[in-house]
GUBA-854702 format. One line per 8 residues: number of its first residue (from 1); their letters; for each residue x, y, z of C-alpha. Coordinates in Angstrom, 2 decimals. Each point is the difference from the previous one (the first is absolute). Example, Ala and Ser with C-alpha at 12.3 -4.5 7.8 and 13.67 -1.06 7.14 Angstrom:
2
1) as) 12.30 -4.50 7.80 | 1.37 3.44 -0.66
//
This chain:
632
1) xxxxxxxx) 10.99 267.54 -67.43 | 0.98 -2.25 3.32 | 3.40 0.83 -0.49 | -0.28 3.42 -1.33 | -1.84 0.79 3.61 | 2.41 -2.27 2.00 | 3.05 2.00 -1.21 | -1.56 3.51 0.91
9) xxxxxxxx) -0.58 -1.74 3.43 | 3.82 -0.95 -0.08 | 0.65 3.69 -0.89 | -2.26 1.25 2.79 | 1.50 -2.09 2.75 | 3.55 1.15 -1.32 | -1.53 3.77 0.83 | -1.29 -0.73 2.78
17) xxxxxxxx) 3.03 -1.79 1.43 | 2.24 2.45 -1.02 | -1.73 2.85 1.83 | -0.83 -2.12 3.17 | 4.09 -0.03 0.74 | 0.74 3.39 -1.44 | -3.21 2.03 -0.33 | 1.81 1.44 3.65
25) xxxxxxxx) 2.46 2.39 -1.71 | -2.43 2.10 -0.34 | 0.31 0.85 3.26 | 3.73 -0.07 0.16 | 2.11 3.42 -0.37 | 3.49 0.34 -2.52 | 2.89 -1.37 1.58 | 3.33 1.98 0.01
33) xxxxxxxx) 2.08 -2.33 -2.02 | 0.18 1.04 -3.91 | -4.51 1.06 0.26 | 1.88 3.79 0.81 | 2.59 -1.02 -3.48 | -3.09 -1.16 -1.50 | -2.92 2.41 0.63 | 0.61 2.07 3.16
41) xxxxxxxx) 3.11 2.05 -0.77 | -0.42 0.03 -3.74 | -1.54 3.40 -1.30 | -0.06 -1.47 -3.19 | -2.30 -3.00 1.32 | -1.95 2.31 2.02 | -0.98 2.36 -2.78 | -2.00 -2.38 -1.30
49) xxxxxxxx) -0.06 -1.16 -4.22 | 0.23 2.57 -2.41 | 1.72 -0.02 -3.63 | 3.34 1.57 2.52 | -0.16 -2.76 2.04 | -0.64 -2.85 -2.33 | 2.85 1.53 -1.72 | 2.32 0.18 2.97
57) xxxxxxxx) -0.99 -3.57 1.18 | 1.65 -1.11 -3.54 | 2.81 1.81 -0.16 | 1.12 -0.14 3.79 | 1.90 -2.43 2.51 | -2.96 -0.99 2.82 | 1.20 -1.34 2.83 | 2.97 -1.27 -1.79
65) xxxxxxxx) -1.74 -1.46 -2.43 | -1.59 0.33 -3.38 | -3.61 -0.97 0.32 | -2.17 2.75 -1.74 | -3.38 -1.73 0.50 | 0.23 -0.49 3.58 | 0.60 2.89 0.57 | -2.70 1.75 -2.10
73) xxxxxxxx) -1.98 -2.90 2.09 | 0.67 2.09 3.46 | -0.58 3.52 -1.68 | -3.02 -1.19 -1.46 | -0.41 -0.94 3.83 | 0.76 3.55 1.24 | -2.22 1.22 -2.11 | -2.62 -1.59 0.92
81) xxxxxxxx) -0.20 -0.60 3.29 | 2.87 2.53 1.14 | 2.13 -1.98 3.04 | -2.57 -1.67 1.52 | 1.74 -3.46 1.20 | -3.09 -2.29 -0.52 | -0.49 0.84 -3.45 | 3.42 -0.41 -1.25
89) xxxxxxxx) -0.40 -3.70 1.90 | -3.29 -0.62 -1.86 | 1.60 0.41 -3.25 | 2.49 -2.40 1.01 | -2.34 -2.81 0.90 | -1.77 0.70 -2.94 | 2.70 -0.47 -2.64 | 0.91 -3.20 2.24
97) xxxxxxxx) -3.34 -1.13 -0.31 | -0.23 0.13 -4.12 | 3.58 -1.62 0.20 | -1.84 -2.81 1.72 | -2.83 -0.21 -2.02 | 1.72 0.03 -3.41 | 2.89 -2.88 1.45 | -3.12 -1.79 0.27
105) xxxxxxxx) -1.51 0.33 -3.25 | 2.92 -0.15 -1.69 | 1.32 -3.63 1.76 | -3.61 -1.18 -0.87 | -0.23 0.52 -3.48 | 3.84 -1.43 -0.84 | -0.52 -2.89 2.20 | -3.96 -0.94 0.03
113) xxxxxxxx) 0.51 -0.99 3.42 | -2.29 2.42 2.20 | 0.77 -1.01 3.17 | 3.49 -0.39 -0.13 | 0.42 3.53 -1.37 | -2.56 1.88 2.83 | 2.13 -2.35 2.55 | 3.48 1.74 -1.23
121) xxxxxxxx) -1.98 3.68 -0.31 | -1.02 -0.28 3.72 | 3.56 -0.92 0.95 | 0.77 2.78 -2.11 | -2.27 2.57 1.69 | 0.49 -0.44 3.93 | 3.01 -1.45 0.23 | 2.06 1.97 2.79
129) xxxxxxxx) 2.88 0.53 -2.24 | -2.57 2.13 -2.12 | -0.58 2.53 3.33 | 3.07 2.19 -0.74 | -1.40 0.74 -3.85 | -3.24 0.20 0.80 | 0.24 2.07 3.17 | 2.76 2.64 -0.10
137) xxxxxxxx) -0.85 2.82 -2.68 | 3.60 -0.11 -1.27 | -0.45 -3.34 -1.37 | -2.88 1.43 -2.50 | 2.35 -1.03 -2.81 | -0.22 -3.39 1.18 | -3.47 -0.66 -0.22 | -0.61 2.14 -3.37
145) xxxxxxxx) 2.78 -1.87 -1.56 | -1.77 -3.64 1.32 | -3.52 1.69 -1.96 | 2.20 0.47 -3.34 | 1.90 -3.36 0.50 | -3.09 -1.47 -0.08 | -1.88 1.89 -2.82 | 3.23 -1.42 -1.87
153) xxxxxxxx) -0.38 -3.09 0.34 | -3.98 0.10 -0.75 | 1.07 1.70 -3.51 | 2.66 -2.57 -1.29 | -2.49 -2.70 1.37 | -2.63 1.67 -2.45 | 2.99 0.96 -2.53 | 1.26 -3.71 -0.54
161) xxxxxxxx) -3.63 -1.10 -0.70 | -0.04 2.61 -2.76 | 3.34 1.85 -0.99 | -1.23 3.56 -1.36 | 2.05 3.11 0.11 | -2.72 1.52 2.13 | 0.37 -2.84 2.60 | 3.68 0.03 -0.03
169) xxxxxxxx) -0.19 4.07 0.54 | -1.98 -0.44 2.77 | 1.88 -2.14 1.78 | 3.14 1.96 -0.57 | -1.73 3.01 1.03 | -1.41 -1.70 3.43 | 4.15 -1.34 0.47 | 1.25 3.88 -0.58
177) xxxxxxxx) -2.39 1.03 2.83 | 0.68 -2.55 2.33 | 3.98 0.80 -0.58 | -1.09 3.87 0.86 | -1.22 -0.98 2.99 | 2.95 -2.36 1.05 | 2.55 -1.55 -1.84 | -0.05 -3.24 2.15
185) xxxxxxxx) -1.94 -0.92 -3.35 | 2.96 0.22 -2.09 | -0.08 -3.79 0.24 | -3.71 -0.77 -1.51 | 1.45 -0.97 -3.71 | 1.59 -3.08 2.01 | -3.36 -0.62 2.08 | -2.01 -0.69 -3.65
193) xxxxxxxx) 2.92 -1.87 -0.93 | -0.55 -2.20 3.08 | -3.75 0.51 -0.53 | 0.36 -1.91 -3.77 | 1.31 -2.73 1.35 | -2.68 -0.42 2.67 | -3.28 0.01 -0.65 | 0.18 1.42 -2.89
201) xxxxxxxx) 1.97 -2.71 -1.79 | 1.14 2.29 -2.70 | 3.56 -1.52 -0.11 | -0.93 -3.23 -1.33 | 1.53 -1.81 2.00 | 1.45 -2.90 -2.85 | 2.40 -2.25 -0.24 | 1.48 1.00 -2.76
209) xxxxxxxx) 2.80 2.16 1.42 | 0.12 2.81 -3.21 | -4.06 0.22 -0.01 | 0.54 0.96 3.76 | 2.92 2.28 -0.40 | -1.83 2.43 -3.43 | -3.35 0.38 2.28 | 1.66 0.87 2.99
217) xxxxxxxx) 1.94 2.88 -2.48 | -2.88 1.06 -1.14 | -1.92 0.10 3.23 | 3.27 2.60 1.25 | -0.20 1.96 -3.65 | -3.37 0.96 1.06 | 0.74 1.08 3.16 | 2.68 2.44 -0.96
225) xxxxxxxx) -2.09 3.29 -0.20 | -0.35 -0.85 3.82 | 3.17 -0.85 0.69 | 0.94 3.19 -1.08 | -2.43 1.80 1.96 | 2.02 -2.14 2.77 | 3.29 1.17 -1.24 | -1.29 3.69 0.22
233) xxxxxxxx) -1.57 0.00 3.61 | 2.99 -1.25 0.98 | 2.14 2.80 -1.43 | -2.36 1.91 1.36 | 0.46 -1.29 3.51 | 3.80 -0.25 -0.07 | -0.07 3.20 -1.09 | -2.88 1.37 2.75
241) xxxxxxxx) 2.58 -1.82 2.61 | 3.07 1.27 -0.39 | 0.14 1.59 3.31 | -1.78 -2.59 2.13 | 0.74 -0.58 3.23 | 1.47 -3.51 0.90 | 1.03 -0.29 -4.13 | 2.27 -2.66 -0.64
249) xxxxxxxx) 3.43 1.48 1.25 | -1.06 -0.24 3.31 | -0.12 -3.47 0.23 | 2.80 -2.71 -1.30 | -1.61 -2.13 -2.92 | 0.62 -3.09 2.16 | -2.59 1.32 2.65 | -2.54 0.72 -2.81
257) xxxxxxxx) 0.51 -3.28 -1.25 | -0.28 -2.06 3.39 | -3.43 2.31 0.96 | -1.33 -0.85 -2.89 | 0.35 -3.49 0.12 | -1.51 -0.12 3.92 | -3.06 2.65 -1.44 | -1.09 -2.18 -2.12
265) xxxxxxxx) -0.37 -2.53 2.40 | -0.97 2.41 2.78 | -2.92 0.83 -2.25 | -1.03 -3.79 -0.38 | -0.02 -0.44 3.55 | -1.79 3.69 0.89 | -3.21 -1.69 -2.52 | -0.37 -3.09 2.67
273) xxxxxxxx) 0.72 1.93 3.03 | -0.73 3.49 -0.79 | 1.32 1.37 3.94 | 1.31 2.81 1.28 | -0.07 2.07 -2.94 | 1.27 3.25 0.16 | 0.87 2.87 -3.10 | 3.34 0.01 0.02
281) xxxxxxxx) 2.62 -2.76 0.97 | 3.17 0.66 0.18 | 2.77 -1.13 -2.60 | 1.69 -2.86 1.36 | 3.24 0.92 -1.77 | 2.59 -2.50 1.17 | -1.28 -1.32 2.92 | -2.14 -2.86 -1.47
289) xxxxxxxx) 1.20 -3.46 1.43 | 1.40 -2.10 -2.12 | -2.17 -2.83 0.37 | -3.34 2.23 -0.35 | 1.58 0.88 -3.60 | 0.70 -3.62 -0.57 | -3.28 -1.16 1.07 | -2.15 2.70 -2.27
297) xxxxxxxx) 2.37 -0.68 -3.19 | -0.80 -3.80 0.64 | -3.51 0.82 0.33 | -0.39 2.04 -3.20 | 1.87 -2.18 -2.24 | -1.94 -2.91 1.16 | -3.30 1.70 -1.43 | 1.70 0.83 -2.84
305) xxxxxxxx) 0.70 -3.54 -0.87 | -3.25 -1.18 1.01 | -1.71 2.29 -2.27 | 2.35 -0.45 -3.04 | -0.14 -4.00 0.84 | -4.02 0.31 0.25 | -0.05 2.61 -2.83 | -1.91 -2.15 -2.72
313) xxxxxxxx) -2.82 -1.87 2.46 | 0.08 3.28 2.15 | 0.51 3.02 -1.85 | -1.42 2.22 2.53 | 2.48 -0.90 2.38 | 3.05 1.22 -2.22 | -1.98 3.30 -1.54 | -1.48 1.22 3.89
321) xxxxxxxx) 3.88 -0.96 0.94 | 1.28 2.16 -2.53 | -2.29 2.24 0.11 | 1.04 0.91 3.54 | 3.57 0.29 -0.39 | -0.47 1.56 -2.67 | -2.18 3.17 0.77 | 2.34 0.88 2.78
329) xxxxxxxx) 3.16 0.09 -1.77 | -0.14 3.63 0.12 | -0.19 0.55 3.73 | 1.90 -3.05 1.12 | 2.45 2.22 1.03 | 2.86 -0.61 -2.51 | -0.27 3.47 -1.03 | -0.85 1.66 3.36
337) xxxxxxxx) -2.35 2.91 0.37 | -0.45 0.30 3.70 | 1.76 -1.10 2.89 | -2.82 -2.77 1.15 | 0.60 -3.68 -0.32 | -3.53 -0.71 -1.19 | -3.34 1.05 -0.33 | -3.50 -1.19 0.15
345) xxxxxxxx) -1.22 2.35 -2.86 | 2.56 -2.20 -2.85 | -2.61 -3.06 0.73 | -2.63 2.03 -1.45 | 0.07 -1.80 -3.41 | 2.62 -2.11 0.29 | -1.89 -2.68 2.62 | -2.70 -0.32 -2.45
353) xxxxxxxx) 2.27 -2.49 -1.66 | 0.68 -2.02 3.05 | -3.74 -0.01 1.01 | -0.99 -1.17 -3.83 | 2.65 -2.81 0.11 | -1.18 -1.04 3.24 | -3.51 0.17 -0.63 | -0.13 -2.22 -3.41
361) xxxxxxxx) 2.28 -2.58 2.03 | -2.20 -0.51 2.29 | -3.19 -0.14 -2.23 | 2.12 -2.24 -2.36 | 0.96 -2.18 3.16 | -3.96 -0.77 1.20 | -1.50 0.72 -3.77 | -2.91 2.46 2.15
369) xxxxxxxx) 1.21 3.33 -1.61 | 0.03 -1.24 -3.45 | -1.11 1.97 -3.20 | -3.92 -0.19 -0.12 | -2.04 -3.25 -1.42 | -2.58 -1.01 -1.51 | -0.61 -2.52 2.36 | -3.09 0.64 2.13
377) xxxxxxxx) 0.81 -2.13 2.77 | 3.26 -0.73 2.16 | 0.74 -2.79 1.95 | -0.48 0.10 3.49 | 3.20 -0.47 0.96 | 1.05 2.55 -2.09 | -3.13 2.18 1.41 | 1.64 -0.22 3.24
385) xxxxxxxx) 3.36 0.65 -1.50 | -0.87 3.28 -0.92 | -1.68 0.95 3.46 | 2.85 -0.80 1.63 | 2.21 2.65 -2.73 | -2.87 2.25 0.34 | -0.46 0.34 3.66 | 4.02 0.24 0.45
393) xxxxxxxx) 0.14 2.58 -2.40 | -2.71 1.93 2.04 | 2.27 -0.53 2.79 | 3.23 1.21 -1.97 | -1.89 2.93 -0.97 | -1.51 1.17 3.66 | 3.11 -0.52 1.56 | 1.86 1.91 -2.56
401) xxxxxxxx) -2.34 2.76 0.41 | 0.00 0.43 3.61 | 3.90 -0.01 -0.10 | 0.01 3.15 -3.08 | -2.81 1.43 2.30 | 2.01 0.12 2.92 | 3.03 0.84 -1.90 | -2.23 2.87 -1.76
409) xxxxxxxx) -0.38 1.29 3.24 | 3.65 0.88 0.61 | 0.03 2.79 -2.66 | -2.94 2.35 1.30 | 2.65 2.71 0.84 | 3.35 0.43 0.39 | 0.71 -0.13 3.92 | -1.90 -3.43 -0.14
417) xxxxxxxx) 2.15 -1.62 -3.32 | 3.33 0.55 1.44 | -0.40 -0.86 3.56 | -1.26 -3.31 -1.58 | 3.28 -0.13 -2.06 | 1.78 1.06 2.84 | -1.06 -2.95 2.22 | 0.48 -2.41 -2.49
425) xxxxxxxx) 3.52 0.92 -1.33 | 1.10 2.91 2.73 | 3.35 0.54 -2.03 | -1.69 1.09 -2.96 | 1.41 3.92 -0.72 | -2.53 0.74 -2.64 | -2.87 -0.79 2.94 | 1.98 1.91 2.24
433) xxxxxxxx) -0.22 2.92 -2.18 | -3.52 -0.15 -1.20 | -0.58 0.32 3.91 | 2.12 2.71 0.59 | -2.12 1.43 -2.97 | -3.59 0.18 1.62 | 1.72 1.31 3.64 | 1.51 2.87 -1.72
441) xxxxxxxx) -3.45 0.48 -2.02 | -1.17 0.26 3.89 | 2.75 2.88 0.95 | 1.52 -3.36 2.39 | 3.37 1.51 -1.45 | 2.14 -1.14 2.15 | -1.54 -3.64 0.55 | 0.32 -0.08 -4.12
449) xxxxxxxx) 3.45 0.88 -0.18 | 0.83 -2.50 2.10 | -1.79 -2.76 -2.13 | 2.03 1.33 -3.17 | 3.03 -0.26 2.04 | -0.62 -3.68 0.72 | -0.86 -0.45 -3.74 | 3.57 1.20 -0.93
457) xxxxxxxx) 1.45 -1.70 2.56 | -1.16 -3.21 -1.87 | 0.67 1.28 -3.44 | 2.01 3.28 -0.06 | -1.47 0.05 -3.97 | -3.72 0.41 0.67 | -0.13 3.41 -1.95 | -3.87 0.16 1.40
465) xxxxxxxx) 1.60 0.07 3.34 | 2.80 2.75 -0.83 | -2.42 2.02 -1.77 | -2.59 -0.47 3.08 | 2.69 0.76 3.06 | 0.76 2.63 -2.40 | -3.62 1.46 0.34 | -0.01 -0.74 3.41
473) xxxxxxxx) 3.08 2.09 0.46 | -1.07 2.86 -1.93 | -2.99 0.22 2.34 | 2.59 -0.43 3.10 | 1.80 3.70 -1.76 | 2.52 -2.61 -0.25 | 0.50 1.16 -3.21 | 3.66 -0.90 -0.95
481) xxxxxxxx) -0.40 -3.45 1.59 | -3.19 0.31 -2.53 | 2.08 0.91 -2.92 | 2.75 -3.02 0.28 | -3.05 -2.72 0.12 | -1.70 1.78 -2.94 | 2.98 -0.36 -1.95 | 0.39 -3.01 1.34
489) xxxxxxxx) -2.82 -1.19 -2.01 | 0.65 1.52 -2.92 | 3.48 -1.91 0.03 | -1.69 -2.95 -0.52 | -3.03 0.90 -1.51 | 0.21 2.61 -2.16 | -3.46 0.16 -1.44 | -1.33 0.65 3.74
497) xxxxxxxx) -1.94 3.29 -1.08 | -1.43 0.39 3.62 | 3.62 -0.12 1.35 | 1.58 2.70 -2.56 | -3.27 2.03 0.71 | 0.16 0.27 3.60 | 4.07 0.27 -0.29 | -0.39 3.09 -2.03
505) xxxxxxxx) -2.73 1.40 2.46 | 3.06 0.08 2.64 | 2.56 1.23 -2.17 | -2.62 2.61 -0.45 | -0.81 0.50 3.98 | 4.04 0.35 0.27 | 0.29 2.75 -2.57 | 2.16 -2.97 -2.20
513) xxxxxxxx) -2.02 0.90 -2.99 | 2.38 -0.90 -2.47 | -0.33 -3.55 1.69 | -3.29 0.19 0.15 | -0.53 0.54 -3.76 | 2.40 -2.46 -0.78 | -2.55 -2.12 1.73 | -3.31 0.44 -1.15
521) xxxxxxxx) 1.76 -0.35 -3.48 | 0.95 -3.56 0.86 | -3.81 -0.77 0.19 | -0.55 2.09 -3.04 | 1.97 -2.41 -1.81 | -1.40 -2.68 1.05 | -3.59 1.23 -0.10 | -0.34 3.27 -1.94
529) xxxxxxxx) -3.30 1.12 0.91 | -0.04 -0.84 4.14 | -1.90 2.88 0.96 | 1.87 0.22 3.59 | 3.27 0.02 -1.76 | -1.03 2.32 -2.97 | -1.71 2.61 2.45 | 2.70 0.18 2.38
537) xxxxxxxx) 2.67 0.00 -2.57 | -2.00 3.26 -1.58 | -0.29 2.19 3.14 | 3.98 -0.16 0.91 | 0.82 1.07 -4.00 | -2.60 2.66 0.61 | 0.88 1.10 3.43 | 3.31 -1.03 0.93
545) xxxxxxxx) 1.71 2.91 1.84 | 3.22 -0.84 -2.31 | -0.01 1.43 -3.34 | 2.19 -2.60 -1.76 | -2.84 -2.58 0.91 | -3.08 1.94 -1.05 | -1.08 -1.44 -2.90 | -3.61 2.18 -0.96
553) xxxxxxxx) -0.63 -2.23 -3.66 | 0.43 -3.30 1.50 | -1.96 0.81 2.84 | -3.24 1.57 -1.59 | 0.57 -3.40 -2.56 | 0.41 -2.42 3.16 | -2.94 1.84 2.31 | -2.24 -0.34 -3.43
561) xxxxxxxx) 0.82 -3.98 0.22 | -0.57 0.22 3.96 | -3.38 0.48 -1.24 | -0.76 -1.81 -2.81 | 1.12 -2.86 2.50 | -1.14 0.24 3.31 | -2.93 2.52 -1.00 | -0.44 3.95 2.07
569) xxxxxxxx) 0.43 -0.34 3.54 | 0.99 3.42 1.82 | 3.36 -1.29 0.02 | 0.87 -0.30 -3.59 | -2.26 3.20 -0.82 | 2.40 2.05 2.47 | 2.95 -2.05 -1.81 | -1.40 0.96 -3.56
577) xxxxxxxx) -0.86 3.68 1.03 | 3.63 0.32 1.16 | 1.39 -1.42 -2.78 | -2.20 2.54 -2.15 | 1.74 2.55 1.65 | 3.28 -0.73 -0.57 | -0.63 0.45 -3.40 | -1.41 3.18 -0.03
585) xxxxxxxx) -3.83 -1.52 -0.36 | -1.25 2.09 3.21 | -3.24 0.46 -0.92 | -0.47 -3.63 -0.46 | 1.82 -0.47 3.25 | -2.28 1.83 1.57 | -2.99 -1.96 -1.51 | 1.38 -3.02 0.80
593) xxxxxxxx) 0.71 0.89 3.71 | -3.79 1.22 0.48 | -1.08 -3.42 -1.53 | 2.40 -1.62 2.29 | -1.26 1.84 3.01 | -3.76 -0.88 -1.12 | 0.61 -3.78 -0.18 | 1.49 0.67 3.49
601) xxxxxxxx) -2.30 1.68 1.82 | -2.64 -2.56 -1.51 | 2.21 -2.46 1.22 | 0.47 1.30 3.59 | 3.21 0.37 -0.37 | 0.36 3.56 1.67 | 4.29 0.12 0.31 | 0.33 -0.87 -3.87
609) xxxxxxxx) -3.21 2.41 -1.10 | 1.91 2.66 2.06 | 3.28 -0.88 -1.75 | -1.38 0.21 -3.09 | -1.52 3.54 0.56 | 3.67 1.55 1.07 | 0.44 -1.71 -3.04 | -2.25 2.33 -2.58
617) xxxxxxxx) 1.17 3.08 2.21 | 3.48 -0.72 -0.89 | -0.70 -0.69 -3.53 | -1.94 3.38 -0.35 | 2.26 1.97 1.37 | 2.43 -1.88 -3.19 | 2.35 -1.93 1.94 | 0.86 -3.73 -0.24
625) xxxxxxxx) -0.07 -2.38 3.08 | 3.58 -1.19 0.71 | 0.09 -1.97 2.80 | 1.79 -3.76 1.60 | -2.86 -1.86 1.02 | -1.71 -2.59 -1.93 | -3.74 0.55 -1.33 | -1.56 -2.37 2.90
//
């Protein structure tokens, strides 16, 4: 019963910690770096969870990637709390939290050692690499991801004390949803490989060479149902990435391969002197000194032979080794997605690993953090051993928690995160940008275009700075300069919906409409049901002043979708009632206008209510609406 209560203290205090440093972000707004990709600009996010949008969220790219459960996560979100900032950040905490919690739990019952295991969940928790998944929205998959990860591992603990079908199921089912929510999990099969050898001792670790090498088959036999869950998300994600920026052409193999090797040290020095941490740093490409590359390659093969050396009297060292390099194989960079060097979020499961190996060597070294006793006394100098461990791991903890505090506090809105960023690493484009971003949210147009400028100016292939000068441009009536930086952006990304959007709108504005259709169908085939893209598209094929690109069947089927996807707004019911007309369908035209006025009027929008009534008069009278402008 002692321990029973003294591990729902542990569990409190893990709670409690965790909300102490981040319980903030409740206060903090979304940031304009991938929260608009996520959440903000998606009408699919915003519309909230319905059988549509579950099925969408399947079937559909998000944010270049394939992570269905996420992103159910921030429609369930929508839903729920509409786009309230705070509430989106609670939900992050929270998952973060339960990650915590379960790590835990889980470290407990395969090691018996309870103090060891809250130790490494407390790391875990506040540690200031953890800030940039706990407190920027768009990192949701990271911390629902961590929850499954560790419901995993709780159900093959439970599963190798009894094998049932039911047991196994579970597990696999728990794996499936973690991979849904990121596919950073894709290397988990490995993880309970690692995780048989130590604690749970399930390789036998003989003598007897053949003994050794049948159970360690038969310990990967049983794992292959996950490993080809693995095999799948990755598919998946290969598939999902086709068109990401920063994808492996743009950078030589030999770059990859030398920024990998100083990441993974950078990311063993960042856990003992987490400083000046920022959200994106820029790839190094092929300006790392040589003798930096020399001295993290010496570095990491040194641990490597320590822990293989060490592996039979300390096992923990090789599996929280290899656990580490392990888990971030897939975004070490050798197959690029991105253009940054590194990035605080990878640690989120990976440094587990370090901290476990770390941990039990320590508790191994001064024999205070072993597995529990029967003993009911402890020598004194041991007594005072384990004040000494306890009161510098009160210390260890503090300190990191006024660091991820302070850290925290850098991502309470945009203007605040990059001018951080800024002074830290002023050549970074990307901060540059997300600058540039919040002045032109302010109508500072010409104070943001300059910030874009500078952006390009350090990487002429920032596509969020083309497509932003581009905006900036457009809002100049520098519309042809706005065109050639739209395209611009499309050049190199060609999945940029917002870009082929806003490039069609001033095709449109130019009377270009065969240019402009051709662009709103590039982000038709890309995402088939955008509803900016889908509406537009339908107004031009049922107004356009040219015959030959009137198209009344595709438009009435495309304004329908409009619809179905971004829900009736005056807008799409003008677009629809037009449509209607075109085909002959007046006295639903009419309808349809009067409804659209309605909504309008409701909505105080008098110009569009007004539009909408010249609308119904036209449609009465039996005439169609041809016209050049697009519907908003």
């Amino acid at each position: 019963m002692r321990l029973k209560t003294l591990k729902l203290a542990i569990c409190g205090l893990l709670i409690a910690l965790t909300w102490a440093v981040f319980g903030q972000t409740i206060g903090h707004q979304f940031i304009n770096y991938d929260d608009p990709l996520y959440v903000l600009d998606n009408a699919h996010v915003r519309a909230g969870l319905s059988l549509q949008s579950v099925i969408w969220a399947f079937t559909h790219v998000h944010s270049q990637n394939w992570h269905p459960l996420t992103t159910m996560s921030h429609m369930l979100d929508c839903q729920l709390f509409g786009l309230k900032a705070g509430a989106h950040h609670f939900v992050n905490v929270f998952w973060h939290t339960a990650a915590a919690v379960l790590l835990f739990l889980v470290l407990e019952q395969m090691t018996n050692s309870l103090w060891a295991s809250a130790f490494v969940a407390a790391v875990f928790t506040i540690h200031p690499l953890r800030v940039e998944s706990v407190a920027w929205i768009a990192e949701r998959k990271d911390v629902l991801s961590g929850f499954f990860f560790m419901l995993t591992l709780l159900a093959y603990f439970r599963w190798t004390k009894k094998q049932t079908l039911g047991r196994y199921a579970t597990m696999s089912i728990l794996f499936a949803l973690g991979l849904m929510s990121k596919p950073m999990l894709v290397t988990l099969p490995i993880v309970l490989l690692l995780l048989d050898y130590w604690p749970l001792n399930r390789s036998q670790r003989s003598e007897d060479r053949s003994q050794k090498k049948s159970k360690w088959s038969g310990l990967m036999i049983e794992k292959i149902p996950l490993f080809a869950l693995s095999a799948g998300s990755v598919f998946a994600t290969l598939w999902a990435q086709n068109f990401a920026l920063g994808s492996t052409e743009f950078l030589p193999l030999k770059w990859r391969i030398t920024n990998a090797i100083f990441s993974y040290f950078e990311y063993v020095r960042q856990m003992f002197w987490p400083a000046d941490l920022i959200p994106f740093y820029v790839h190094p490409e092929n300006r790392l000194e040589l003798w930096r590359l020399i001295s993290a390659a010496i570095v990491l093969i040194g641990i490597t032979a320590i822990a293989f050396v060490r592996r039979r009297k300390n096992p923990y060292l090789i599996v929280g080794w290899f656990w580490y390099l392990i888990m971030l194989i897939p975004v070490i960079g050798i197959v690029q997605v991105g253009l940054q060097g590194h990035a605080d979020r990878y640690t989120y499961l990976p440094q587990i690993g370090l901290v476990i190996a770390l941990v039990w060597l320590i508790c191994d070294l001064t024999k205070s953090c072993l597995p529990r006793r029967r003993s009911p006394r402890r020598p004194k100098a041991g007594r005072l051993q384990a004040t000494l461990l306890s009161g510098a791991a009160a210390i260890i903890v503090a300190t990191l928690s006024i660091l991820s505090w302070r850290q925290t506090t850098h991502w309470r809105d945009t203007e605040t995160l990059w001018k951080h960023t800024l002074a830290i690493t002023p050549d970074s484009d990307v901060a540059q940008v997300g600058l540039a971003g919040i002045l032109f949210v302010r109508g500072e147009i010409d104070e943001a275009a300059d910030h874009y400028q500078r952006a390009l100016r350090l990487r002429d292939g920032n596509v969020a700075a083309h497509y932003g000068l581009g905006k900036a441009l457009a809002a100049k009536q520098k519309t042809d300069e706005a065109i050639f930086h739209f395209q611009k952006t499309l050049s190199i990304q060609p999945d940029y919906v917002a870009a082929s959007n806003d490039l069609g709108v001033l095709f449109a504005s130019k009377g270009e409409i065969a240019n402009a259709i051709a662009a709103w169908r590039q982000t038709l085939s890309f995402d088939a049901d955008d509803p900016n893209a889908t509406n537009d598209l339908a107004w031009v094929l049922a107004t356009a002043a040219d015959a030959d690109l009137r198209d009344g069947r595709e438009a009435l089927a495309l304004a329908q979708r409009a619809i179905r996807s971004g829900g009736e707004t005056p807008f799409t019911l003008r677009t629809l009632a037009a449509a209607q007309a075109e085909n002959n369908q007046f006295a639903n035209a009419v309808a349809t206008a009067e409804r659209g006025e309605n909504l309008a009027k409701q909505q105080g929008n008098v110009a569009m209510a007004e539009s909408l009534r010249q609308c119904a008069d036209l449609f009465r009278r039996g005439e169609p609406m041809h016209a050049t402008q697009v519907s908003h």
